[in-house]
N, C-alpha and C positions, 0 to 999 in steps of 0.2 A: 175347322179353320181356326176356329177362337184360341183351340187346344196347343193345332203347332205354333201358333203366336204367342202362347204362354210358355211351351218349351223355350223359344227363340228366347223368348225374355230372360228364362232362367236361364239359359245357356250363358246367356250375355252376361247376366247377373253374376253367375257364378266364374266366368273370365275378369272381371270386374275385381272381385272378392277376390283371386287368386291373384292377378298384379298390384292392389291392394295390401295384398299380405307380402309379397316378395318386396315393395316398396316401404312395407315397414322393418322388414327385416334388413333393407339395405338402411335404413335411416337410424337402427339400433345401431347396427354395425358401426359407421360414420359417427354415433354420438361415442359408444364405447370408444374409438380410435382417438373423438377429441379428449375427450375424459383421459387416457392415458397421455395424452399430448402434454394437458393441463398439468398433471401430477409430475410430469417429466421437467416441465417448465419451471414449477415451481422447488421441485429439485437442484435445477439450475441452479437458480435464482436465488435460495436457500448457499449452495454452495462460494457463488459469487458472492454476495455480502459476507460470509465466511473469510475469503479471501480480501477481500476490500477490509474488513474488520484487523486482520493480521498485518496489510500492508500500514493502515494506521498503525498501528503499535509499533512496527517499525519504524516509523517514520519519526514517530513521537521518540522513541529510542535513541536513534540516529540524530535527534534537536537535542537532545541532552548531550550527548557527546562529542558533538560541536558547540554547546555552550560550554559544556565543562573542558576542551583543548583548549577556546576561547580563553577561558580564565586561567587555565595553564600557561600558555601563551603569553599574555598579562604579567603573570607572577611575573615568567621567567623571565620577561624585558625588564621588571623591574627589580630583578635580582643584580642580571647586565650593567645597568646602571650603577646600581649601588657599587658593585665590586670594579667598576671603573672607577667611580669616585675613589674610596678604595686605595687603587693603580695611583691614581693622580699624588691623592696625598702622601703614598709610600714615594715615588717617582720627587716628590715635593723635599721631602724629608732624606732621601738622599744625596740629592743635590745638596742639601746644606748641609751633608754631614762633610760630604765631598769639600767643599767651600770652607770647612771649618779644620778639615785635614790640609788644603794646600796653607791654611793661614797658619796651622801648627808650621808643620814641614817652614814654612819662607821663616816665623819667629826662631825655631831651632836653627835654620841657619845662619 
């Protein structure tokens, strides 16, 4: 009796020890799966700052070339200006040349 009680045990023992072992092989499998998850993530993630790194230089890029039309811009208004002024004085100085032509013209007559 003692004997089948001992088999029983190992029987049991040994079902035991065998969904033990398939339980560890499902919980490799699951760590391997995370493990590649991990390395996939960090690939990501790797790539993303990648891209976020480019977008900056962009951007930094694109502030430069809005500062520099900026000062373009600047100049050119105050080229505008100037060559008004310019306009004014030439517009200034023909009138009086005009004014000094009709005062000829009326003394000639």
């Amino acid at each position: 009796k003692e004997l089948v009680q001992l088999k029983i045990e190992k029987d049991e023992a040994a079902e035991k020890s065998t969904l033990l072992q398939k339980e560890s092989a499902q919980l490799k499998v699951e760590k391997d799966d995370s493990e590649e998850n991990v390395a996939q993530l960090q690939i990501e993630k790797d790539e993303a700052e990648e891209k976020a790194t480019l977008l900056l230089n962009e951007l930094v890029q694109l502030q430069i070339e809005k500062d520099e039309a900026a000062e373009n811009s600047t100049l050119l208004q105050k080229e505008s200006a100037q060559l008004e002024v310019e306009k004014d004085e030439a517009e200034e100085k023909v009138t009086h040349l005009l004014k000094e032509l009709v005062q000829l013209q009326i003394e000639k007559d």
